[in-house]
N, C-alpha and C positions, 0 to 999 in steps of 0.2 A: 429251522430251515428257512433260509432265505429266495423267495420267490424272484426269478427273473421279470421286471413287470415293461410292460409296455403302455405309455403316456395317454387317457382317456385321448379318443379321436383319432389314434394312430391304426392305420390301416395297412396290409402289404399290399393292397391292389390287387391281390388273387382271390377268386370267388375259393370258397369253401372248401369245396372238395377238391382243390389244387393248391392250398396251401398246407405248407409243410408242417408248421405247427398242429394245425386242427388237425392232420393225417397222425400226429404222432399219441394226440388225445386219442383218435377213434381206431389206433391200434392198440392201445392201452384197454378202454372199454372192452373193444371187441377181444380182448384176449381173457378179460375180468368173467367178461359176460359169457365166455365158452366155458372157461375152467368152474365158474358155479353151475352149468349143464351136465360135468361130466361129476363136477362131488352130487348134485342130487340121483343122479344113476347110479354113482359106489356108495352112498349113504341107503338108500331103497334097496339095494343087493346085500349090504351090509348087516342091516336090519333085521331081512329074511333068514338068512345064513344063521343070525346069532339069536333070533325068538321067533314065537308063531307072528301069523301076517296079523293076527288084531296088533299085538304092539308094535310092530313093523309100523303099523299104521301112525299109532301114538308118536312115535318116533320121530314121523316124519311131517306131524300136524305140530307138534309143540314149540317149533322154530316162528308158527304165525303166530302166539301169542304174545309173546316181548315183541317182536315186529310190529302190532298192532297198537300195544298200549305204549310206547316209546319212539314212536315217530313223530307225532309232532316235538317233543324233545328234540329229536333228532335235527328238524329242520333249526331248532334253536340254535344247535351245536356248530351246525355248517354254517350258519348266518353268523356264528361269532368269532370263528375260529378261522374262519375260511373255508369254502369245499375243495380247493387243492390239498391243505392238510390234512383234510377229514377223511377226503378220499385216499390218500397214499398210506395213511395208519390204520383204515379199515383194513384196506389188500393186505398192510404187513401181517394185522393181526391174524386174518380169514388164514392167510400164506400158511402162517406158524402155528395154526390150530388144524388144520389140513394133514399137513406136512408129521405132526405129530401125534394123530390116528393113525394115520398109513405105517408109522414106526409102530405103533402098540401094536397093530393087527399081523405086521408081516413077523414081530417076537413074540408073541402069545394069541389069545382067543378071549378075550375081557369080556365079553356080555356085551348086553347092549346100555349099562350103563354112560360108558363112551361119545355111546352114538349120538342118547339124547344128548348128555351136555355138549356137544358138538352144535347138536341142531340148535340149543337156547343158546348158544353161543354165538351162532349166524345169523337168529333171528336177530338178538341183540345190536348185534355189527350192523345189521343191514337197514336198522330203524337209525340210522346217523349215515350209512352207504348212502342211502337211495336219494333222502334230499341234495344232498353234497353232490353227485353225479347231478340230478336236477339243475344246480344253481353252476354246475363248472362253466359249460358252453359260453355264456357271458363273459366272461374273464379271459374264453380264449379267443375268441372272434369277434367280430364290430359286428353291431346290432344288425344293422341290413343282412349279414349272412346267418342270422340265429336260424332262420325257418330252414335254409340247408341242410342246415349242421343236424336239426331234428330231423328230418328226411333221412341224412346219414346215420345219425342214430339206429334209425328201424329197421335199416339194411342190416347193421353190426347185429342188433338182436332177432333177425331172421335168420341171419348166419349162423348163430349161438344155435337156434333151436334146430338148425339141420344138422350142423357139424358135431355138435356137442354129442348127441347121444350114439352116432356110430363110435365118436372117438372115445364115450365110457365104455360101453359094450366091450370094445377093442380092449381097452385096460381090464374093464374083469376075465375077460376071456384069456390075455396073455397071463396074465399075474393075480387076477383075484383082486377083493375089493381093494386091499392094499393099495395093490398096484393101481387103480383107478384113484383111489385118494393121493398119491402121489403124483401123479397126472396132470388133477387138478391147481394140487397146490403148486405146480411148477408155472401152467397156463396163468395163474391168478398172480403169479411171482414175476411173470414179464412186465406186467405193467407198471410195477414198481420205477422202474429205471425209466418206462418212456413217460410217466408222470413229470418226472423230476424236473426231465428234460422238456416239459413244456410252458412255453411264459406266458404271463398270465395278463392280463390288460388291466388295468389302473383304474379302480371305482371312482366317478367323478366326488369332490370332495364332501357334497353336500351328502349323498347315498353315505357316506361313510358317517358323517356325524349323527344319524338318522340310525343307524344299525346297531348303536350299542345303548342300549337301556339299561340300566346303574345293574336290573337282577335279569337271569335268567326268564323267571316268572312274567316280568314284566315287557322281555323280548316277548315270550309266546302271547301275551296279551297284546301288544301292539302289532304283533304280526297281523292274528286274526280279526283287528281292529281295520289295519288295513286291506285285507280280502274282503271283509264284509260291507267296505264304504265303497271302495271299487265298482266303478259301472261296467267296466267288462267282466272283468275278474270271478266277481260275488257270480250274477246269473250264469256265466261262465261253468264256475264248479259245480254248480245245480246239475248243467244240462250233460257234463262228466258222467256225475253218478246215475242219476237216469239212464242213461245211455249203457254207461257198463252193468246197470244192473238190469238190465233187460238182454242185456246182451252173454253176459257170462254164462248163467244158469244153462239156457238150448244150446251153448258153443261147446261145453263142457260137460257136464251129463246129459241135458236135454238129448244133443249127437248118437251119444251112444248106447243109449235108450232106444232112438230112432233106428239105429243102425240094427240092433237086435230083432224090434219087433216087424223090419220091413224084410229080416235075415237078407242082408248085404252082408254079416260077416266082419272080420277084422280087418281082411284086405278091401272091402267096399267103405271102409268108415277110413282107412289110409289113406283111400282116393280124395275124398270129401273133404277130410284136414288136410291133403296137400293142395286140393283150389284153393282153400284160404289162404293158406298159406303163401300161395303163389300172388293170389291179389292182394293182400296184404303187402308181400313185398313190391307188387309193381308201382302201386301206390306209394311208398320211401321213396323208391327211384324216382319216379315223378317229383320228388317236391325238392330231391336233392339234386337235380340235373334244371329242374324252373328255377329252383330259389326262389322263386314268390308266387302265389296263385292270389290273382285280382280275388276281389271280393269277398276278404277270409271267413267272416262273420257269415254272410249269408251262405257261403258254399258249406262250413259247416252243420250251418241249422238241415242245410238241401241233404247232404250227402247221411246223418242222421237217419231223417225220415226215410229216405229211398233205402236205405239199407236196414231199417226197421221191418221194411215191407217187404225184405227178399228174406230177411228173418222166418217172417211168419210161412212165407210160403215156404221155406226150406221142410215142415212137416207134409206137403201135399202134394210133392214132387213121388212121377210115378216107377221113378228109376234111379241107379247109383248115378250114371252117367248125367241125366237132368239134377240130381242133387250136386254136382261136381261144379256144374256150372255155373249152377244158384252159389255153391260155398263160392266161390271164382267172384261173383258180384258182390257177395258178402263182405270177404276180405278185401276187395278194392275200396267200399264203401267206406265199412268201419275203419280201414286201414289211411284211408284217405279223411276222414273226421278225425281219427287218432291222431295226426301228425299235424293238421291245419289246430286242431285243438292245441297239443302242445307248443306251435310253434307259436300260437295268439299267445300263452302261460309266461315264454319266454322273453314274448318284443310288449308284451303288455307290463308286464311287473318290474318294478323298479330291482336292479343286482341286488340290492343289499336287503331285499326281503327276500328271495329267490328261492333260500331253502327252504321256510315256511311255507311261500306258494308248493312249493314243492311236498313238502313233508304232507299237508292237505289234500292235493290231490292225489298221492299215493294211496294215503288213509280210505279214502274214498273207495280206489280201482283195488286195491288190495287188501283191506280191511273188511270194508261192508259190505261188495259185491260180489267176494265167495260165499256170503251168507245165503244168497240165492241159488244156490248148487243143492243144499239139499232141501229146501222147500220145492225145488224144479224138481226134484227126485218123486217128490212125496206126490206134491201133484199130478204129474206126470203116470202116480200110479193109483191114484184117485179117477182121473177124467182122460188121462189119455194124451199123447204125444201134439196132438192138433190143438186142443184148445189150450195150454200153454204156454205153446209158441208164439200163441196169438197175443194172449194176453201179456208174453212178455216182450212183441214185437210194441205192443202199446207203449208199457214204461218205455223202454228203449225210444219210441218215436216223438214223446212228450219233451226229450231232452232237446230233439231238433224243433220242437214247436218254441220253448221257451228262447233257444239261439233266435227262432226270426218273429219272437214277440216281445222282443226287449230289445229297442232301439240301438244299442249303445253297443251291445253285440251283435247286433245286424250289421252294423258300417262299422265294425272294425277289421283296419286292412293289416296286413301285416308290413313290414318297412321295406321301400322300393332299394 
């Protein structure tokens, strides 16, 4: 497949969220990104329907481990191949493994044999997805609009998580899991065609001679070669994991732990994920209507700590309503480090390492820092909801210490 390209330097003159190209990427995304909300909804109903909830459970953990050990692979694969390729033969394949559960399930009742290989099958795909979608944005927009494009980004996957799960619900409700895995595979099937139709911009020559290492082996070697030499990049990824790993654990069970022992209920703990949610998104929209916030490095390291410290206090709040407010700061914070983060990841690393960078910092938010979900658990029922929080508002705040204790990420701006 022959990629339309557009000549390094060549620009339309429209910021980001007004060019037609990048809208036709982040209608694609955002249609990838729904249709995998409503398969984990018919894949979890699926599960239940066809075994008890322990392997329900199995079922639906086994898709993290190929995602885990085959992503930096992955970023290999995007960096060689291309993430336009990489991405449009993930969607086909996810499309047609989708598409062809929904058939088993709506002529028979197979067990949940199906389901897992389904899941090791998404995991698989999604350790070659996730860098590729990473390293795309470069190829489709001039650098000065990368930080947009990520702002836009997080609007697309705020969208996913609100829309997504009325519209599975909806699918099992009409037709049963079937019908929800068809759904999906139809959502994740749009973006096929607006891929296709997107061009791609022209890696400068020298990024291109630089990207292909004689092996494989010796791509992922020089990749991490180059993250680790890097003076933003390397403290960079540091202050990532830190950051999600303090962060993850109290967002994610810490929450609803809290949410139990202050009895708020299920409808009080909905309140509290939708302020985050809310400042999280308003934070996207911010960076996608700025397109550049001055002083990227330090506002990252700033917005870190201050959102470490509403962290900790999210356990000492004496009401749903004051917890609402703190999640509301939360999500602005984090949501606003999340996307100043990514967009440095973006205008800092050269295209033709992108997926590596990419593959890495996934590895990171996705790999290692659900491992703090169940030591936050354990804790949590050891010492109790407060000092947890505390101790994981720390890790989390250490990440913004190292952003404004390493120069190099301090005065890094993002491209005017």
């Amino acid at each position: 497949m022959t990629a339309t390209l557009i000549a390094p330097g060549t620009a339309s003159g429209r910021p980001a969220h007004r060019d037609p190209n990048v809208l036709r990427w982040l209608g694609a995304y955002t249609a990838s990104m729904v249709g995998d909300s409503v398969y984990y909804i018919a894949l979890s109903w699926a599960a239940v329907q066809q075994g008890s909830p322990a392997q329900a459970g199995v079922v639906m953990a086994v898709s993290a481990v190929p995602r885990a050990v085959l992503m930096l692979g992955g970023g290999v694969v995007a960096d060689r191949f291309g993430p336009r390729r990489v991405v449009i033969g993930s969607d086909t394949v996810r499309c047609a493994a989708v598409l062809a559960v929904a058939a088993l399930l709506f002529l028979t009742s197979p067990g949940l044999w199906p389901l897992a290989l389904l899941a090791v099958m998404f995991g698989t795909v999604d350790a070659v997805f996730m860098p590729a979608v990473g390293a795309l944005p470069a190829r489709v927009t001039s650098r000065d609009q990368l930080a947009r494009v990520q702002g836009m980004r997080g609007l697309a996957i705020r969208f996913a998580n609100v829309v997504g799960g009325p519209l599975g619900g909806l699918g099992v409700a009409v037709g049963g899991a079937a019908a929800a895995f068809g759904l999906a595979g139809l959502l994740i099937a749009v973006s096929v065609p607006l891929l296709i139709s997107v061009r791609m911009r022209e890696l400068p020559v020298d990024d291109k001679a630089d990207a292909r290492p004689t092996t494989p082996l010796g791509d992922l070697r020089a990749g991490l070669r180059y993250i680790r030499g890097h003076r933003v990049l390397a403290p960079l990824m540091l202050a990532i994991a830190l950051g999600d790993l303090g962060f993850v654990g109290p967002l994610n069970v810490g929450l609803t732990l809290l949410a139990h022992e202050r009895g708020w209920g299920a409808s009080g703990m909905g309140w509290v994920l939708s302020g985050f949610g809310t400042g999280a998104g308003a934070a996207a929209l911010l960076l996608t209507v700025r397109g550049r916030l001055p002083r990227a490095g330090r506002l990252a390291g700033c917005s870190i700590i201050a959102g470490s410290v509403a962290i900790g206090a999210l356990a000492f709040v004496p009401s749903v309503l004051a917890a609402v407010g703190v999640a509301l700061l939360v999500g602005l914070l984090a949501g606003l480090s999340g996307a100043v983060c990514g967009a440095l990841l973006q205008t800092q690393s050269d295209p033709a390492y992108l997926g590596r960078v990419t593959a890495v910092s996934s590895l990171v938010s996705l790999g290692f820092a659900p491992l703090s979900m169940p030591l936050s658990a354990a804790a949590i029922g050891a010492w109790g909801t407060g000092p947890v929080f505390v101790v994981s508002a720390v890790v989390c705040g250490l990440g913004g210490v190292i952003a404004l204790c390493v120069r190099d990420l301090r005065r890094a701006e993002l491209p005017g």
